[in-house]
C-alpha positions as protocol buffer text, in pm:
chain_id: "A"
residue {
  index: 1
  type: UNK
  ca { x: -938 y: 520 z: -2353 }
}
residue {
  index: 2
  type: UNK
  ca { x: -561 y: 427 z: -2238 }
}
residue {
  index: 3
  type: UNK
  ca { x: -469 y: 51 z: -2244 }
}
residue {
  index: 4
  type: UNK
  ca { x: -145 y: -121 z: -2187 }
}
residue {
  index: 5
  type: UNK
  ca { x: 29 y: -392 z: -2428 }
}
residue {
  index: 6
  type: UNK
  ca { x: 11 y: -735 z: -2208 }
}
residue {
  index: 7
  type: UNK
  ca { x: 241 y: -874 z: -2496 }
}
residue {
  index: 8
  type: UNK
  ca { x: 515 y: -650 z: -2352 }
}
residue {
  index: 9
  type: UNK
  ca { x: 782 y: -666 z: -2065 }
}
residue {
  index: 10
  type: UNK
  ca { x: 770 y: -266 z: -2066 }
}
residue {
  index: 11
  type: UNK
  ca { x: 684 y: -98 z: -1702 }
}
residue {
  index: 12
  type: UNK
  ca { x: 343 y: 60 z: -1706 }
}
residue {
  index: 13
  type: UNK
  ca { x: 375 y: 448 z: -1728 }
}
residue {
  index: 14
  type: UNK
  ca { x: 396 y: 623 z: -1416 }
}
residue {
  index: 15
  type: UNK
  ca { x: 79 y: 624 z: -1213 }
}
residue {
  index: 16
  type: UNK
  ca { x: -94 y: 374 z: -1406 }
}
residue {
  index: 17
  type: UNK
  ca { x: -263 y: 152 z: -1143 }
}
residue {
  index: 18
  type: UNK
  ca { x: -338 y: -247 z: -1186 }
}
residue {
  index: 19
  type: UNK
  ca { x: -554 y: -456 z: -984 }
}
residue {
  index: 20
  type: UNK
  ca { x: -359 y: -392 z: -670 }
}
residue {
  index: 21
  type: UNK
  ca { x: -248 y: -29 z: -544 }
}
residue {
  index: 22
  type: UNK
  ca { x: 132 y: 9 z: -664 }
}
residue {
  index: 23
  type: UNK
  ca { x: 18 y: -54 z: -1012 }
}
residue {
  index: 24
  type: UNK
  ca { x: 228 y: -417 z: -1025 }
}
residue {
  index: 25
  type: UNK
  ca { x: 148 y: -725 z: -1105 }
}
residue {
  index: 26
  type: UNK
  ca { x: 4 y: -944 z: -885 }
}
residue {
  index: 27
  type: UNK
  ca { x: 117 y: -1276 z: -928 }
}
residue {
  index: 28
  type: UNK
  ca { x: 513 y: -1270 z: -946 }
}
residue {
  index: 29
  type: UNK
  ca { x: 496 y: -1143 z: -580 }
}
residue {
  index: 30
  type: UNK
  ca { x: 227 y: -1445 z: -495 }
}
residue {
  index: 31
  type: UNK
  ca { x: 416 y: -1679 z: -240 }
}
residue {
  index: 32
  type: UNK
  ca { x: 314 y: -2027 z: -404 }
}
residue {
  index: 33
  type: UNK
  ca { x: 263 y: -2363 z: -244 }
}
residue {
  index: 34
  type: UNK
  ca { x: 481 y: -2566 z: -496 }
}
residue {
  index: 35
  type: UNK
  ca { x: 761 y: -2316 z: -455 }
}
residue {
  index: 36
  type: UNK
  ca { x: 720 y: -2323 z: -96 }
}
residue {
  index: 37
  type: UNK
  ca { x: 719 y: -2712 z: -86 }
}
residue {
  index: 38
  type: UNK
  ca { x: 1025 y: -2721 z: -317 }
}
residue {
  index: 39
  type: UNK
  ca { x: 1248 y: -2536 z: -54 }
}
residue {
  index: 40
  type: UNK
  ca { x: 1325 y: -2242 z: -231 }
}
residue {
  index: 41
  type: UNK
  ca { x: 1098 y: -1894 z: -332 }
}
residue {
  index: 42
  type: UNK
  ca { x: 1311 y: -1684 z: -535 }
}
residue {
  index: 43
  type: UNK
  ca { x: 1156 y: -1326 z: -575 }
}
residue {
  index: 44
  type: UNK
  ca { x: 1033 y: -1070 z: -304 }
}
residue {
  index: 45
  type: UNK
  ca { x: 686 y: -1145 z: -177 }
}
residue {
  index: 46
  type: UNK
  ca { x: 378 y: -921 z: -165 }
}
residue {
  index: 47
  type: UNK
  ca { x: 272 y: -722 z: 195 }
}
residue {
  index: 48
  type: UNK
  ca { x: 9 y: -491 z: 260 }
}
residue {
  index: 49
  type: UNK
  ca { x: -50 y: -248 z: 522 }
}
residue {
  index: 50
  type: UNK
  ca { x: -365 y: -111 z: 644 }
}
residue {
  index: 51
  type: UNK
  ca { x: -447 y: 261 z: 468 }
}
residue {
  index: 52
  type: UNK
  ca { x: -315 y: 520 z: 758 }
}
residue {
  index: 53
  type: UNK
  ca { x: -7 y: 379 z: 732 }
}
residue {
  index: 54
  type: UNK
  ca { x: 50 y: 441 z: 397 }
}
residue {
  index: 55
  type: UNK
  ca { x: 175 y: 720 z: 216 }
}
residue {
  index: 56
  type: UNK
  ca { x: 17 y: 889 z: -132 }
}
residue {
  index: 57
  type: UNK
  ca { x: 360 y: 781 z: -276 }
}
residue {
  index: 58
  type: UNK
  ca { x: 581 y: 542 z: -494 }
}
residue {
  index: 59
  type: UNK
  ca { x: 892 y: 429 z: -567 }
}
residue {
  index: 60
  type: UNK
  ca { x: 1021 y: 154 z: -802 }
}
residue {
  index: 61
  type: UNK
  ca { x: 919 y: -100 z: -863 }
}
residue {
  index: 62
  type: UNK
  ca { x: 554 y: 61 z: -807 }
}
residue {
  index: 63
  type: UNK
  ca { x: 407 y: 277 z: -1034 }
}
residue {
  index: 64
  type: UNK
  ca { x: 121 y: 420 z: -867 }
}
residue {
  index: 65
  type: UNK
  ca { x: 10 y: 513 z: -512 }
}
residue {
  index: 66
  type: UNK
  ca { x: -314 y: 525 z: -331 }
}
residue {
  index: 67
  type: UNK
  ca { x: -421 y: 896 z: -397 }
}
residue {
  index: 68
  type: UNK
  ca { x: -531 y: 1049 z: -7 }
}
residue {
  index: 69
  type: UNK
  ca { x: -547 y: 734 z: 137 }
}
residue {
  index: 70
  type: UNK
  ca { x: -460 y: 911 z: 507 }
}
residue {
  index: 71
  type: UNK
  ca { x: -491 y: 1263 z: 432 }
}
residue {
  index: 72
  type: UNK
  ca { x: -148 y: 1350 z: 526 }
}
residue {
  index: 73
  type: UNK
  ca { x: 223 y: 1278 z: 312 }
}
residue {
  index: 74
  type: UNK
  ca { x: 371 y: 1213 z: 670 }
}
residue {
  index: 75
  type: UNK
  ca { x: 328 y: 788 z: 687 }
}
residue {
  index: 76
  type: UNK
  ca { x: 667 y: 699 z: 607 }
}
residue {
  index: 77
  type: UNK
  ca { x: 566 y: 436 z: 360 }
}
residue {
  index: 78
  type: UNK
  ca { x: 532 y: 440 z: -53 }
}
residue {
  index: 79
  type: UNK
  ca { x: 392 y: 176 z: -241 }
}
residue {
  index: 80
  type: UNK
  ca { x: 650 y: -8 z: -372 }
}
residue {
  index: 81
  type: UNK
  ca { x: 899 y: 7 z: -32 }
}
residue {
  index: 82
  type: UNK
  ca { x: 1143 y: -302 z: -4 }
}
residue {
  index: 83
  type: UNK
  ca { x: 1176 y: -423 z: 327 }
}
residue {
  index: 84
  type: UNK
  ca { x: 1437 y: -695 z: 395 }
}
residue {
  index: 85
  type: UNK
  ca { x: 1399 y: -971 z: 701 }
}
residue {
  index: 86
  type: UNK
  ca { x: 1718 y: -834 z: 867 }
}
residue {
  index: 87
  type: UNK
  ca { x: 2002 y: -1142 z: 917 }
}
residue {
  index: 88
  type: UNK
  ca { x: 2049 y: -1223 z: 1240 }
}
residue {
  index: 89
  type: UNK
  ca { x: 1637 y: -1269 z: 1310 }
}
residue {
  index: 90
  type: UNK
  ca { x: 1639 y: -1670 z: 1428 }
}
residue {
  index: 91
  type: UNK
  ca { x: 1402 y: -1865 z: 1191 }
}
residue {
  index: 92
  type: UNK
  ca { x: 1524 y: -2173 z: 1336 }
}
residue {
  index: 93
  type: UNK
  ca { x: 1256 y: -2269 z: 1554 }
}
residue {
  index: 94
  type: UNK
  ca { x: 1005 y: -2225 z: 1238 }
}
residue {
  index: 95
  type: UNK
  ca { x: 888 y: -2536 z: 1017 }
}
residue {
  index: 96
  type: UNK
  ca { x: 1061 y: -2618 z: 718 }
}
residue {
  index: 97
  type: UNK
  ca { x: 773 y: -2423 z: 506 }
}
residue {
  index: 98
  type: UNK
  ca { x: 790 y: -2104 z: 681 }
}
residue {
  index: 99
  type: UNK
  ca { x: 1164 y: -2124 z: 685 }
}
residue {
  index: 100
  type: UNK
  ca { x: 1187 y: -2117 z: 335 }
}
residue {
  index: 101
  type: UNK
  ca { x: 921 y: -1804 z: 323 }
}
residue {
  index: 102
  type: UNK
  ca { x: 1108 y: -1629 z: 596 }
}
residue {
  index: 103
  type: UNK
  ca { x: 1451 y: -1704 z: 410 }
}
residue {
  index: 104
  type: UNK
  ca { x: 1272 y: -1558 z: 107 }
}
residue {
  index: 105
  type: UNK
  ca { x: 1200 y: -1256 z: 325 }
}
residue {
  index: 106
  type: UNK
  ca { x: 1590 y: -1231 z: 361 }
}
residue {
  index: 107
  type: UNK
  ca { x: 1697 y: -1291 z: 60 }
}
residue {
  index: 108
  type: UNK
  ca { x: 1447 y: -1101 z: -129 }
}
residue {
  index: 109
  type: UNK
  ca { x: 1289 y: -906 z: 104 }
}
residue {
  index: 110
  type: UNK
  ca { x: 870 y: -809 z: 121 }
}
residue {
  index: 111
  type: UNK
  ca { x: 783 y: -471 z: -127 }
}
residue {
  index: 112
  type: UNK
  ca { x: 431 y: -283 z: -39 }
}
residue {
  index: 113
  type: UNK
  ca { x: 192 y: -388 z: -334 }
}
residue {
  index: 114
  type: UNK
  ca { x: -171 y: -269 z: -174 }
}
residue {
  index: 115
  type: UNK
  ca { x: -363 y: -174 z: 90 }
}
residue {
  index: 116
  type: UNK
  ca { x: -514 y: -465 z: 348 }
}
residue {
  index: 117
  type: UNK
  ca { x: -446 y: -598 z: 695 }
}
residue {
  index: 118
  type: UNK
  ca { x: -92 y: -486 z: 872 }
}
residue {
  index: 119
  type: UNK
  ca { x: 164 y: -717 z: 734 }
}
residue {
  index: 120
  type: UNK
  ca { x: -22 y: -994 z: 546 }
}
residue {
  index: 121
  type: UNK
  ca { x: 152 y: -1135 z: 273 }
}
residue {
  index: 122
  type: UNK
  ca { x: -1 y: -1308 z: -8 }
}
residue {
  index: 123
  type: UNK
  ca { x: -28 y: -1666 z: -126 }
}
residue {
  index: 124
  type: UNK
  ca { x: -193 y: -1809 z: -416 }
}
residue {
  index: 125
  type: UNK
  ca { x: -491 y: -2032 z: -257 }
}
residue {
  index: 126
  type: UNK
  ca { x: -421 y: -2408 z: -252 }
}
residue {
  index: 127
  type: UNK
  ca { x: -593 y: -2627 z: -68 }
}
residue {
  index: 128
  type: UNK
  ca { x: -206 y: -2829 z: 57 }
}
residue {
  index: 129
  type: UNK
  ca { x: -134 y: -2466 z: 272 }
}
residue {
  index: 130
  type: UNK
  ca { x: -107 y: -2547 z: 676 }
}
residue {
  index: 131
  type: UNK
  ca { x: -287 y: -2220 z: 746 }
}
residue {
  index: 132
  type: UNK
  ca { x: -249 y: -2287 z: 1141 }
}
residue {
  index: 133
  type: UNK
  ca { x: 146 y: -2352 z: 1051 }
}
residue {
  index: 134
  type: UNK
  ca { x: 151 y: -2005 z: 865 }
}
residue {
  index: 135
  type: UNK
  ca { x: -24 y: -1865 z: 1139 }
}
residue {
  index: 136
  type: UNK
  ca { x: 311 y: -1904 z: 1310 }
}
residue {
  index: 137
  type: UNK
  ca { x: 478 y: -1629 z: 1089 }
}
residue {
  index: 138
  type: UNK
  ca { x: 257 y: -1375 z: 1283 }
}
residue {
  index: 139
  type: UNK
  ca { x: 545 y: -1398 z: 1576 }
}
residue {
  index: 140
  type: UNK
  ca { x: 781 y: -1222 z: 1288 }
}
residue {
  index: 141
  type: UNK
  ca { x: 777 y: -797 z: 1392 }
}
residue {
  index: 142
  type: UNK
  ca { x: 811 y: -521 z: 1223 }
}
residue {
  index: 143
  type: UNK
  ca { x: 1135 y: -410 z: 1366 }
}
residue {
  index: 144
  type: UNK
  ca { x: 1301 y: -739 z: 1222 }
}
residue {
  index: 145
  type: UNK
  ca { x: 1263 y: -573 z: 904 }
}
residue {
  index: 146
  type: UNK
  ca { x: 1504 y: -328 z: 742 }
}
residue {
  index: 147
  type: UNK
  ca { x: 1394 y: -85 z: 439 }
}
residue {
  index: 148
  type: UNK
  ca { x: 1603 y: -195 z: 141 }
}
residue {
  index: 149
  type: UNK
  ca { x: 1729 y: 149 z: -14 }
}
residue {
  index: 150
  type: UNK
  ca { x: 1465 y: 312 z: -286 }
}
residue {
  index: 151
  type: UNK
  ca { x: 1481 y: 500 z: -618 }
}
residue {
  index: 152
  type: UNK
  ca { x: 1340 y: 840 z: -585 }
}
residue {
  index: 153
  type: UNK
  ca { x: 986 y: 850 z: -419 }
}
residue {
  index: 154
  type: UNK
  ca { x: 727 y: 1038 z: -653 }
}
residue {
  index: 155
  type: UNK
  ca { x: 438 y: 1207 z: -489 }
}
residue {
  index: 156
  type: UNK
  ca { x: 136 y: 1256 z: -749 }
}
residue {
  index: 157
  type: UNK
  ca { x: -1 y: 1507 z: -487 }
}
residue {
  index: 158
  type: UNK
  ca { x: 287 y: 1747 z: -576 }
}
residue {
  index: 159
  type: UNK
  ca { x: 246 y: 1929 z: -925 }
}
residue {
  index: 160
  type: UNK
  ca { x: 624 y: 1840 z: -1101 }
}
residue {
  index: 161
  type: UNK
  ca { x: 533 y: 1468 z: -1036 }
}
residue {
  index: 162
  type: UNK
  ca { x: 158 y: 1506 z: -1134 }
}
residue {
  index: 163
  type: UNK
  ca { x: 334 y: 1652 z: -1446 }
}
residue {
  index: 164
  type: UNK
  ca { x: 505 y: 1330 z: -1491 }
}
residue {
  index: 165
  type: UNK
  ca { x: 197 y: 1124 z: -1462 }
}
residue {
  index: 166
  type: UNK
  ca { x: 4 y: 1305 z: -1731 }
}
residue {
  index: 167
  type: UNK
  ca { x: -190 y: 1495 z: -1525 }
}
């Protein structure tokens, strides 16, 4: 049986999964209410996309990718892409909460952490979230993103990188 040391700040090994897809962890990329509330989220925020439009790839940060989820390596999309609110998008028409997540979204862009709905990000539930405010963020596209540049993309489907993975 494999395990991984929680007491460490090590990566897990390539293509070791987690409770979501890309194999990271799930609550750094969480958008939280308090943060949200304080004006200022300060790390990249979990997406998802639905399963056809996702590749059987990875690249950093991610260390694992959904194995055939469309049948094809053509879906332009690895677990772990960046994708960066570009600048001149106008957030200021937004409330002051979804201004701060859509600055976050600039500054720190969005990575692809698991398969779901097209574009949902994740918060940690609290019962203080405006849900018909965040409802608002829907009006955001995805041509106002830009992909943030990636590490090499690793395809477990192809034998060198099924090599890497211990396979």
């Amino acid at each position: 049986m494999r395990s991984f040391d929680l007491n460490s700040n090590a990566q897990r090994p390539l293509c070791w999964t987690s409770a979501d897809a890309a194999g990271l962890p799930i609550f750094p990329g969480l958008l939280r209410y308090d943060e949200v509330a304080s004006g200022a989220v300060r790390h990249p925020i979990r997406f998802t996309l639905q399963a056809n439009r996702v590749s059987p790839t990875f690249t950093a940060p991610a260390r694992h990718a959904v194995s055939g989820s469309n049948g094809s390596t053509t879906a332009p999309t690895p677990m772990g892409m960046r994708l960066r609110l570009k600048p001149g998008v106008d957030i200021s028409a937004y409330s002051a909460a979804n201004r701060t997540i859509l600055t976050a979204m600039k500054n720190y862009g969005i990575i692809l952490a698991d398969i779901g709905s097209n574009f949902f990000i994740s918060g940690a539930p609290d019962p203080r979230w405006d849900n018909a405010d965040l409802q608002k963020l829907r009006a955001i596209r995805p041509s106002d993103f830009e992909v943030v540049q990636m590490d090499r993309i690793y395809n477990p489907q192809i034998p060198a990188d099924s090599a890497l993975c211990g396979r």
